[in-house]
C-alpha positions as CSV (number, residue, x, y, z in Angstrom):
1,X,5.7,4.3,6.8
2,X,2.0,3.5,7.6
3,X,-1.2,3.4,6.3
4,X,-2.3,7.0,4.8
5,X,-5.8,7.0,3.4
6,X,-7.4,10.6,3.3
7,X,-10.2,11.5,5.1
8,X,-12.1,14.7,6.1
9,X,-9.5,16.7,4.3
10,X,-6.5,15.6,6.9
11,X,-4.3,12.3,5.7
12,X,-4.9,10.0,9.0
13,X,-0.9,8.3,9.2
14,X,-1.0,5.3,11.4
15,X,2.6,5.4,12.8
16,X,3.5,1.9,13.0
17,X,6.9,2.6,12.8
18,X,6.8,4.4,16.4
19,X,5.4,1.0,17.5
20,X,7.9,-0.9,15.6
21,X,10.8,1.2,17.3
22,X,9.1,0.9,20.4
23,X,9.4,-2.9,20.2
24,X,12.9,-2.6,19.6
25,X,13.7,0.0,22.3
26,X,11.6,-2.5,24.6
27,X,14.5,-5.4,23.1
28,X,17.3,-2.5,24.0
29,X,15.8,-1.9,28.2
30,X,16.2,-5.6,27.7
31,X,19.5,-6.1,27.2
32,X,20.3,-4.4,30.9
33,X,19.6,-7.3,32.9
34,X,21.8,-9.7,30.9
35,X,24.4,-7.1,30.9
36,X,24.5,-7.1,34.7
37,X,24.1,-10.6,35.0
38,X,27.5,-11.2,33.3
39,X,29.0,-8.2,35.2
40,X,31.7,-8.2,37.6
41,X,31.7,-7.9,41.1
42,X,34.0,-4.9,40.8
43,X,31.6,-2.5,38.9
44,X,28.4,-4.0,40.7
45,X,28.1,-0.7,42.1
46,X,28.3,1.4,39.2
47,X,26.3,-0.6,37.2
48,X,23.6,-0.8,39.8
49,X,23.3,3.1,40.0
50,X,23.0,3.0,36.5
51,X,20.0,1.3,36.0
52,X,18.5,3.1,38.7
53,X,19.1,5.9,36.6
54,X,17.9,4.4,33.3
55,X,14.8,3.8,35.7
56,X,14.2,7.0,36.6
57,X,14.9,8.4,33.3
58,X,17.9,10.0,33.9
59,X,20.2,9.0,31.1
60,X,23.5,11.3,31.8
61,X,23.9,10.3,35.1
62,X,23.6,6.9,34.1
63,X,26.4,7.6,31.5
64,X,28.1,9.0,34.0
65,X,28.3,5.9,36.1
66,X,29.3,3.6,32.7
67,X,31.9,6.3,31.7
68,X,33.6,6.0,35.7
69,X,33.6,2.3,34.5
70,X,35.4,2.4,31.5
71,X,38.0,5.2,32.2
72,X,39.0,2.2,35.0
73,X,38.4,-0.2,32.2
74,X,38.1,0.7,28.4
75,X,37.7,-2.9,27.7
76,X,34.5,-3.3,29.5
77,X,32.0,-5.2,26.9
78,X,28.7,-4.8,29.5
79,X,29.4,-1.3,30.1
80,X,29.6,-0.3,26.4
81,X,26.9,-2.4,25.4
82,X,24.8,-0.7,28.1
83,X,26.2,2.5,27.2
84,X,24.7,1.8,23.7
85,X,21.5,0.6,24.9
86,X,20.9,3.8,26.6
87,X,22.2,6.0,23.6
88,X,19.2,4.6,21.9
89,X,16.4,4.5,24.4
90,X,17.9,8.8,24.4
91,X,17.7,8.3,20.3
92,X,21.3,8.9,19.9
93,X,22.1,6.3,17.3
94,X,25.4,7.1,16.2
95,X,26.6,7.1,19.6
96,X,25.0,3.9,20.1
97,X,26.5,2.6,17.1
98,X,29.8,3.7,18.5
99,X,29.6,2.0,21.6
100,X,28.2,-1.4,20.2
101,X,30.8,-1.0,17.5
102,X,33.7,-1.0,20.2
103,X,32.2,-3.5,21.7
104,X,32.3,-5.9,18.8
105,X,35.9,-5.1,17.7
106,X,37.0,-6.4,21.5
107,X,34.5,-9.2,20.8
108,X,33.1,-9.6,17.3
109,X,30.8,-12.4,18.3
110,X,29.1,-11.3,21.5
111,X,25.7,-11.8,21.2
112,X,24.2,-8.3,22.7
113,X,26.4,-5.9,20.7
114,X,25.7,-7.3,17.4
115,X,21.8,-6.9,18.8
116,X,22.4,-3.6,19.7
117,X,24.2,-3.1,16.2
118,X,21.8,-4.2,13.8
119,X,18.9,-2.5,16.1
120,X,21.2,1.0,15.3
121,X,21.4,0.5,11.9
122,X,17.5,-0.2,12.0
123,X,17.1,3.3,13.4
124,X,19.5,4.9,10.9
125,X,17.2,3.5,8.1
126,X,20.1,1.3,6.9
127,X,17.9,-1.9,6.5
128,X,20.1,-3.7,4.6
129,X,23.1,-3.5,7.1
130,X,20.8,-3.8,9.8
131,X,19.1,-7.5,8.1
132,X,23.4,-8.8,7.8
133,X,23.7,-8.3,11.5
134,X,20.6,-9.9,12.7
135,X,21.7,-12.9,10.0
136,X,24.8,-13.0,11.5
137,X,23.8,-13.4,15.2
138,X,20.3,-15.8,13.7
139,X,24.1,-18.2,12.3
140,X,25.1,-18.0,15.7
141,X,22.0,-19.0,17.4
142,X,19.1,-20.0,14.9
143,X,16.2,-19.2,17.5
144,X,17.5,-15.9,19.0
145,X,14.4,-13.8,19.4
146,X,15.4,-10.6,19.2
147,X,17.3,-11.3,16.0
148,X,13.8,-12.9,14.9
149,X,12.5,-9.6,15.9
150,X,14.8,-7.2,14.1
151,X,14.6,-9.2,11.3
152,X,10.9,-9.1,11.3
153,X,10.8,-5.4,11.5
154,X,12.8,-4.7,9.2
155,X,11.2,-6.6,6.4
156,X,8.1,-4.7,7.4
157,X,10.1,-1.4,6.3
158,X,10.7,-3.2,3.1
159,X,6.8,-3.8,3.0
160,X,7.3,-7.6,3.1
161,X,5.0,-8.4,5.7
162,X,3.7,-11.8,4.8
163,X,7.8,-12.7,5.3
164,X,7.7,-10.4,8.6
165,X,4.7,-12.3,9.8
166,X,6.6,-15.6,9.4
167,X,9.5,-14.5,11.8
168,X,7.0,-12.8,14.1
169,X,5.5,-16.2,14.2
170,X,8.5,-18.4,14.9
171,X,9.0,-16.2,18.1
172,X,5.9,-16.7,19.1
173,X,6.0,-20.6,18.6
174,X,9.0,-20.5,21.2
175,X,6.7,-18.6,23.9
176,X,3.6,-17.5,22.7
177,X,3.1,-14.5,25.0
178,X,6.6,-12.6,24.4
179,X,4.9,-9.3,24.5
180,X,7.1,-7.8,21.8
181,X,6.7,-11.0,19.9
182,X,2.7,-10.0,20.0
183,X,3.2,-6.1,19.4
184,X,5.5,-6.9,16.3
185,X,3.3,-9.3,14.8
186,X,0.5,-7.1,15.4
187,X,2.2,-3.9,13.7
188,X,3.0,-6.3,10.7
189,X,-1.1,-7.3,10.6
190,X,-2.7,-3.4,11.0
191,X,0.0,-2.6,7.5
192,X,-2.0,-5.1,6.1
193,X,-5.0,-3.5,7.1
194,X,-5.8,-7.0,9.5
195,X,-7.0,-5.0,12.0
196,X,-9.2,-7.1,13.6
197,X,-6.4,-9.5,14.0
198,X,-4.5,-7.2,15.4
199,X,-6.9,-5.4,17.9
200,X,-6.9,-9.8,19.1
201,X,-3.2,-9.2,19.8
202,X,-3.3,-6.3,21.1
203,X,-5.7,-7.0,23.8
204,X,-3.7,-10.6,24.4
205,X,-0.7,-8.4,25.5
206,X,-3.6,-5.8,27.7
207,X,-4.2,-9.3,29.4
208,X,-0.9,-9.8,30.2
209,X,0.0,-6.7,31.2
210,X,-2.7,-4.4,32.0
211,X,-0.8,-0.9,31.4
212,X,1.3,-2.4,28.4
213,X,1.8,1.2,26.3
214,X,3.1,-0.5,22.9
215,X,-0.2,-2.6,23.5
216,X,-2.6,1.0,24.2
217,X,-1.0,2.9,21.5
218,X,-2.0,0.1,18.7
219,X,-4.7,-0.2,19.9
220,X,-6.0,3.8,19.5
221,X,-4.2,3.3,16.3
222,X,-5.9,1.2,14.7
223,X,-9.4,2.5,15.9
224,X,-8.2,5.3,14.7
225,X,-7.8,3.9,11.1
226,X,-11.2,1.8,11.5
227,X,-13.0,6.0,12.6
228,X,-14.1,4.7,16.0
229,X,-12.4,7.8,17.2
230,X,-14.4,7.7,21.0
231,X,-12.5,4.2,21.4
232,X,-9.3,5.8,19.9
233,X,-9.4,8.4,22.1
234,X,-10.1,6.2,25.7
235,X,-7.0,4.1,24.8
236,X,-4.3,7.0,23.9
237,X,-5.8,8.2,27.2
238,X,-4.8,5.5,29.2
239,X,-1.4,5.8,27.5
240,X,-1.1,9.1,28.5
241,X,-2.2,8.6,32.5
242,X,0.5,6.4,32.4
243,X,3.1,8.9,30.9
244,X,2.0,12.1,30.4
245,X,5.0,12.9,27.4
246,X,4.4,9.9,25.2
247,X,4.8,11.0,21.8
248,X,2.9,8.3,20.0
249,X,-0.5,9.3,22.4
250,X,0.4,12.5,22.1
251,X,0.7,12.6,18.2
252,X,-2.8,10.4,18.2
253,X,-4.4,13.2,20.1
254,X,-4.1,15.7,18.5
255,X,-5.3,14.2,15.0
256,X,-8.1,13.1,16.8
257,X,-8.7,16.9,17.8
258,X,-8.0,17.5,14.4
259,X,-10.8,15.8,12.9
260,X,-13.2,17.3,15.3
261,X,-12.2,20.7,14.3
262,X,-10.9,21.1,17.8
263,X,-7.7,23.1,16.0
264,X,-6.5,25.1,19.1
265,X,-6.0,21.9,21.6
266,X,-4.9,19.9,18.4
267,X,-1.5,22.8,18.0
268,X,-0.7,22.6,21.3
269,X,-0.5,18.8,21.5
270,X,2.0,19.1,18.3
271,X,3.6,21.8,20.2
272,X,4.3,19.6,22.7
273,X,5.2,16.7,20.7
274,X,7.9,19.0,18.7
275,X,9.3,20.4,22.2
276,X,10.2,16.8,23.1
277,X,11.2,15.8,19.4
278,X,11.9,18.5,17.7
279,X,12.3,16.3,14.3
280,X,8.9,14.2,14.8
281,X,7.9,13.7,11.1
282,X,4.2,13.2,12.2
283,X,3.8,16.2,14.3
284,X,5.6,18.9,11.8
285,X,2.8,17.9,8.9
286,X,0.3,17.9,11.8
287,X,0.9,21.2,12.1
288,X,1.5,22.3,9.0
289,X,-1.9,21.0,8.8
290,X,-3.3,22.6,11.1
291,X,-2.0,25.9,10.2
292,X,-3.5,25.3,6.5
293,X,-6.8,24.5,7.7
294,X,-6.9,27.5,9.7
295,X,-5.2,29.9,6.7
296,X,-2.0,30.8,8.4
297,X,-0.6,29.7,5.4
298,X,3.1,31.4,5.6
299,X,3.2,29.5,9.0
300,X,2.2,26.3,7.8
301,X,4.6,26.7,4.8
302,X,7.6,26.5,7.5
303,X,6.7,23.8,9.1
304,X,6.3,21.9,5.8
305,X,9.9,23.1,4.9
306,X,11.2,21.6,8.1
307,X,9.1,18.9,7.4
308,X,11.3,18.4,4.1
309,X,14.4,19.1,6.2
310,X,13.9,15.9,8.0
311,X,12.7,13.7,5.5
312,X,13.8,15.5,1.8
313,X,11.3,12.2,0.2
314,X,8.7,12.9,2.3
315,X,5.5,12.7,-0.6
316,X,3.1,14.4,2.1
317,X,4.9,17.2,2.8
318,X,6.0,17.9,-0.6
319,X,2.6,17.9,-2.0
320,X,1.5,19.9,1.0
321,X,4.1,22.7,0.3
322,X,2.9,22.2,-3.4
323,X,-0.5,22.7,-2.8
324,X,0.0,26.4,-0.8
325,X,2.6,27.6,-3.5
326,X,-0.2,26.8,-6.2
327,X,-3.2,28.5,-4.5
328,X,-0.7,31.5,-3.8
329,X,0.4,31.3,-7.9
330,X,-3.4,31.1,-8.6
331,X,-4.7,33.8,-5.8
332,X,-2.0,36.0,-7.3
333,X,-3.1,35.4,-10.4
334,X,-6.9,36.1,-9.8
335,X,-6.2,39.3,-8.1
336,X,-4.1,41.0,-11.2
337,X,-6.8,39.7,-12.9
338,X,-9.0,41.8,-10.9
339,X,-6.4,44.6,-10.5
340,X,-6.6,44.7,-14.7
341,X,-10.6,44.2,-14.5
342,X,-10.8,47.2,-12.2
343,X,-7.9,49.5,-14.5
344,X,-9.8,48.9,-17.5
345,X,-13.0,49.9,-15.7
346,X,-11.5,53.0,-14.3
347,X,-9.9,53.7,-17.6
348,X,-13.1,53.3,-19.3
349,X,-15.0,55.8,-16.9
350,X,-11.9,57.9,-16.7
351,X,-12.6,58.2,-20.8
352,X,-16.1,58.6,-20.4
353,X,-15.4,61.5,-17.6
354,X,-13.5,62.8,-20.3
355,X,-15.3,63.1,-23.4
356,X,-18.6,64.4,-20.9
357,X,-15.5,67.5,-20.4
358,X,-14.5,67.6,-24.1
359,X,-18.5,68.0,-24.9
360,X,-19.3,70.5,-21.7
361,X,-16.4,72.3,-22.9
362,X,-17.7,72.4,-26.8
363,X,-20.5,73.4,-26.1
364,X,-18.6,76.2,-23.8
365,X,-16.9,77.4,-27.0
366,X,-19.9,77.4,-29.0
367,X,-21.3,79.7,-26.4
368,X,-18.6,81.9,-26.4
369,X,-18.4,82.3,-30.2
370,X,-22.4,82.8,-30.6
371,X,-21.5,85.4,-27.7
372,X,-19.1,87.1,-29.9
373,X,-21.0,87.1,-33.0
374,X,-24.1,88.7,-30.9
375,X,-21.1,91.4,-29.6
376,X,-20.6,91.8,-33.3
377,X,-23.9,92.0,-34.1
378,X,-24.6,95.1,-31.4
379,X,-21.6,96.6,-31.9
380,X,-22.4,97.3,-35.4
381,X,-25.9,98.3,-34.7
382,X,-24.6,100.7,-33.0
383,X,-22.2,102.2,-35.4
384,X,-24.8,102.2,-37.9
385,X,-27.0,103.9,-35.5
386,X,-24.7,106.6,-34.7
387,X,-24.3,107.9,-38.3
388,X,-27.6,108.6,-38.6
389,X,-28.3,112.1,-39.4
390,X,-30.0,113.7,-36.2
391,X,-33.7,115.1,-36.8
């Protein structure tokens, strides 16, 4: 994951990973012109509607177009490696694996489906698989940069960054502004906590591209992690002028809000981020968070749960979830305290109240009995009384 320190009560999570997969979903969009490059002239038209779709964001319809190609042609490498390309830009990586996987059993060795494989495997957290592929297309071609690349990142999730950097940096001896080259190399440095080396990167891809997002998003990362949250907060802005349902801006947002106590516009950028990824790790704590610091503690108890759901290992969630359950255990705990406190109290005065009754009523008796002896007393006199011969 990324860099958690704690601060202000609220862990700050740098999400390099998002940037890493960025990098790598950058490497997948560019597969599509090589794919059409190598295309026949007889699906020219269906391959150009789909990447007007892929442009425009529309995904199915550009599935639509590949599937018309391959029920004419189940054969067709370019269209299932595009297919797969597009399954993972929609973050459907079994069905990208699938296609890439057919792909490679018509041809085991072609280049962009054993990219597109390992990059799958990469998202499925199977590193290890995902490192063989890449090895196997680096035998093919020794200087393959995306292979580089995918290696790179995946030592990085292996926390081997000094080896990451090493691959990062052979890409960038072949061309030394490849922009994911740059991004990937300066992920790898802000783990590390170079951040001034990587903020140098960083703005070396804003240079080459002005409205570079992988580039903007690092960038309010890492101020983020160095607290210059004004400088944070201009760059995840930019991001978001640019594309208003970025989840990495998003997500950067609203811990920003967090951390000035803004709590209301920090929930509804997590809101936002969890209607668009409904599974985003980052934004269920986020809000579990929020809820916490707030004291809707049932609420935030959920969204730790589905937290867990997502990610069963996930240490920040679980001691989240701990940390509620214990308070509960030890808020129960004081209040039959003070339940008993209060019982013996009242049980006390109830016996005080009592023995006050058993006296008052004592002291009743003892009236009644002197008033039967006085009864007693006049009642004989007056017997005696009337005995007495008259005069």
């Amino acid at each position: 994951m990324g860099i958690l320190e704690s601060k202000s009560g609220f862990d700050i999570m740098i999400n390099i990973r998002s940037l890493q997969c960025l990098v790598l979903l950058f490497l997948a969009g560019s597969l599509f012109p090589l794919i059409y490059a190598q295309m026949s002239d007889e699906y020219t038209e269906l391959f150009q509607n789909a990447q007007s779709f892929v442009k425009d964001k529309q995904y199915e319809n550009a599935i639509n177009e590949l599937n018309l190609v391959l029920e004419s042609d189940p054969g067709n490498i370019d269209a299932l490696n595009e297919k797969g390309s597009i399954r993972l830009i929609q973050g459907k990586y079994v069905k990208a694996l699938q296609s890439f996987e057919k792909s490679l059993v018509i041809e085991p060795k072609n280049v962009l489906g054993l990219i597109g494989l390992g990059t799958s495997f990469y998202y499925l957290d199977r590193y290890d698989d995902a490192q063989d592929v890449f090895d196997s297309v680096l035998d093919i071609d020794v200087k393959n940069i995306d292979a580089l690349i995918g290696s790179g990142n995946v030592l990085v999730k292996k926390q081997q960054y000094d080896d990451a950097i090493l691959f990062f940096n052979i890409v960038l001896e072949q061309n030394s502004e490849y922009v994911p080259g740059l991004v990937a190399k300066a992920s790898a440095l802000s783990n590390i906590n170079q951040n001034n080396d990587a903020l140098i990167l960083f703005n070396k891809v804003l240079q080459i591209d002005l409205d570079n997002v992988l580039a903007l998003n690092g960038k309010g990362q890492v101020y983020l992690e160095l607290e210059e949250y004004a400088l944070s907060k201009d760059a995840f802005t930019d991001v978001l002028e640019i594309d208003a349902n970025n989840i990495t801006a998003l997500s950067g947002m609203a811990k920003l809000y967090f951390l000035e106590n803004k709590n209301i516009k920090s929930e509804q950028l997590y809101d936002k981020v969890l209607s668009l990824d409904p599974d985003n790790i980052d934004a269920l704590l986020g809000k579990a968070k929020n809820l916490q610091n707030t004291g809707r503690l049932d609420e935030s108890l959920k969204y730790y749960d589905e937290a867990l759901e997502v990610d069963p290992d996930n240490l920040e969630a679980a001691n989240g979830k701990d940390s509620i359950l214990n308070n509960q255990v030890n808020y129960s705990l004081d209040l039959i305290l003070v339940i008993t406190i209060i019982g013996s109290v009242t049980s006390v005065i109830s016996f005080i109240v009592m023995m006050i009754k058993i006296k008052e009523n004592t002291r009743l008796k003892d009236k009644v009995i002197i008033a039967d002896e006085q009864i007693e007393e006049l009642v004989d006199k007056f017997m005696k009384n009337s005995t007495k011969p008259k005069d």
